[in-house]
C-alpha positions in Angstrom: -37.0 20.4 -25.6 -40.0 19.6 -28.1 -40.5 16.1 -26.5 -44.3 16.7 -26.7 -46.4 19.2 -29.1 -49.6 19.8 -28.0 -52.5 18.8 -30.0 -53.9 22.4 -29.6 -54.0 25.1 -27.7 -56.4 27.4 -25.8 -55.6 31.0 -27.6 -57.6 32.6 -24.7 -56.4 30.5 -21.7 -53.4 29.0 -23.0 -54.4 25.9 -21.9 -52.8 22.9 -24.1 -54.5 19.8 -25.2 -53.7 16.5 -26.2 -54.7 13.8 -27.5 -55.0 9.9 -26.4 -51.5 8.9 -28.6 -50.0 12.0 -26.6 -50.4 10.6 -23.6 -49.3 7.7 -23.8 -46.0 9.5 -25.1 -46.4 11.4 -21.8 -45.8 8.3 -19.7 -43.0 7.1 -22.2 -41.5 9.9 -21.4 -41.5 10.1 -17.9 -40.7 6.5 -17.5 -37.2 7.1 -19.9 -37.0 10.5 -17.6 -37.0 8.3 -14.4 -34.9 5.8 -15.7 -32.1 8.1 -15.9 -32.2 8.9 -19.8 -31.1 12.1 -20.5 -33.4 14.6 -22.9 -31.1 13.6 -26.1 -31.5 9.8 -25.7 -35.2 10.4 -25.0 -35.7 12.2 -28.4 -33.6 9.1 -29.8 -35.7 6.7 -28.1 -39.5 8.0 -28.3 -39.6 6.7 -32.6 -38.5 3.4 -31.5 -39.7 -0.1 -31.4 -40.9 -1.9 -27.9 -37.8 -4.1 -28.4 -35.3 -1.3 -28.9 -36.8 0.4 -25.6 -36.6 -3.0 -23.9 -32.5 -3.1 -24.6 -32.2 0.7 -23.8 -33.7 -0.2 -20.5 -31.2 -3.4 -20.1 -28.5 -1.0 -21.0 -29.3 1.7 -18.9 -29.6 -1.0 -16.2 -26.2 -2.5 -16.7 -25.0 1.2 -16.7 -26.3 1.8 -13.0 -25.2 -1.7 -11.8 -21.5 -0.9 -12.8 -22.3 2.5 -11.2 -23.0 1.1 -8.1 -20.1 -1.5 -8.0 -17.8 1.5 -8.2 -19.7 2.9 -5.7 -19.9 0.1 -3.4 -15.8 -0.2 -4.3 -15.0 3.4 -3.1 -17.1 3.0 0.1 -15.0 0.0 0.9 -11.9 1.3 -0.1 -12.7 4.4 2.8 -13.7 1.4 5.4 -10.2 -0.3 5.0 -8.7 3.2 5.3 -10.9 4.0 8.1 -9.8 0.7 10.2 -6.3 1.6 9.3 -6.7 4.9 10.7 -8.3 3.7 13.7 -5.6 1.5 14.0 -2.8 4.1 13.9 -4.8 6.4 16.7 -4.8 3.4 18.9 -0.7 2.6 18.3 -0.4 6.2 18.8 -2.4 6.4 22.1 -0.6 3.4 23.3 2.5 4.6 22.5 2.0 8.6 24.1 0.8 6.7 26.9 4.0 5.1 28.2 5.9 8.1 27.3 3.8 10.5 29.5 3.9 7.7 31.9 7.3 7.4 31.4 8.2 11.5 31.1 8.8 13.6 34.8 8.6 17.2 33.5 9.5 18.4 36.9 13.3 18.6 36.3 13.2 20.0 32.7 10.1 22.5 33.1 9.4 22.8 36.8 5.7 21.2 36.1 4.3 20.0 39.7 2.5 16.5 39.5 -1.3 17.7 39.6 -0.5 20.0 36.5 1.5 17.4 34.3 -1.6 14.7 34.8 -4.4 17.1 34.4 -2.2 17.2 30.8 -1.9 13.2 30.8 -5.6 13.0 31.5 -7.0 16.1 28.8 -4.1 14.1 26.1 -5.6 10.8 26.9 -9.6 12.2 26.8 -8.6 13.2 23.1 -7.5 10.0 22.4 -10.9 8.1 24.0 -12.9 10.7 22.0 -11.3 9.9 18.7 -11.3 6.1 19.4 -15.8 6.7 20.4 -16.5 8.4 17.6 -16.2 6.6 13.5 -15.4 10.3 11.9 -12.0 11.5 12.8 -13.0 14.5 11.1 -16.3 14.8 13.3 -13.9 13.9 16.5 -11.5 16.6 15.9 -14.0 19.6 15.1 -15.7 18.8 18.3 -12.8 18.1 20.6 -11.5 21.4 19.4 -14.8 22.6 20.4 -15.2 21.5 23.5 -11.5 22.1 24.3 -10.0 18.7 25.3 -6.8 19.4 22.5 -6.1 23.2 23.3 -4.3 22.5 27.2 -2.7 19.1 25.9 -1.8 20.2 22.6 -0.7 23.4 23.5 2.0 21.8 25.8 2.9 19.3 23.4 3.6 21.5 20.5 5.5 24.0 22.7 8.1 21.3 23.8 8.1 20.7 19.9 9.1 24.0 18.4 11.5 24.0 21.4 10.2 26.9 23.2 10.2 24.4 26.0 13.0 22.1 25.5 13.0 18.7 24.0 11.8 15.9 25.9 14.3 12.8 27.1 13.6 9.7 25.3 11.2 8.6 22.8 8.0 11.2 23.2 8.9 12.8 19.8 11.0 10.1 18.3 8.3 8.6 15.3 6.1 12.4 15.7 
């Protein structure tokens, strides 16, 4: 690095010294260190004028202002798709719900009534977790945890790779 020479040092204990003008460079240096500068810039920087430090500073700050805009640009840009997602789980909810409502699996898979709405209910419990909780991610990983998808899903993608049969009317229609 060679930011900082000491004065002397101890040949016995090593220790460095340095003098008054050194340590001032000290705090230069840690100031351009905790500003962001890099080691490079630094060496560039620690000859310099108070007025070139000055605009290096009003540089660096217009460098982590545009920083941040992108920043504060990406975190919007995953709100919108957040609400749009959010959006889509509730159309999707809504529209599962009429066709469960809608479907008698009695005829085509001999399912009694208790059985097809303990299903309607664990489908519908996935749906109220997703819509409770603001990471799908986070909602899935846990409802797979605590098993709320496994009996619902498990039904649904049978009927779906037609090991079951498919279902009358619109269930898998937009799927």
């Amino acid at each position: 690095m060679d930011l900082l020479k000491p004065a002397s040092v101890n040949h016995w204990s090593g220790y460095r010294n340095y003098d008054e003008e050194q340590a001032l460079a000290f705090v230069k240096i840690k100031n351009l260190q905790r500003a962001g500068f890099t080691i490079e810039e630094i060496k560039g920087l620690l000859s310099q004028e108070d007025a070139t430090l000055y605009e290096a500073f009003t540089a660096k700050i217009a460098e982590a202002e545009e920083n941040l805009r992108a920043i504060k640009a990406i975190q919007r840009s995953y709100r919108t798709e957040m609400n749009a997602m959010e959006k889509r789980i509730k159309e999707i909810r809504q529209t599962v719900h009429a066709d469960l409502e809608a479907y008698d699996p009695k005829e085509e898979f001999g399912m009694d009534g208790a059985a097809y709405e303990s299903l309607k209910q664990d489908v519908m419990r996935f749906f109220e977790t997703i819509e409770k909780n603001a990471s799908l991610e986070t909602t899935i990983f846990r409802s797979r945890r605590n098993g709320l998808i496994s009996s619902g899903m498990r039904a649904i993608n049978s009927c779906r790779s037609g090991t079951a049969g498919p279902m009358p009317g619109s269930f898998w229609r937009n799927a």
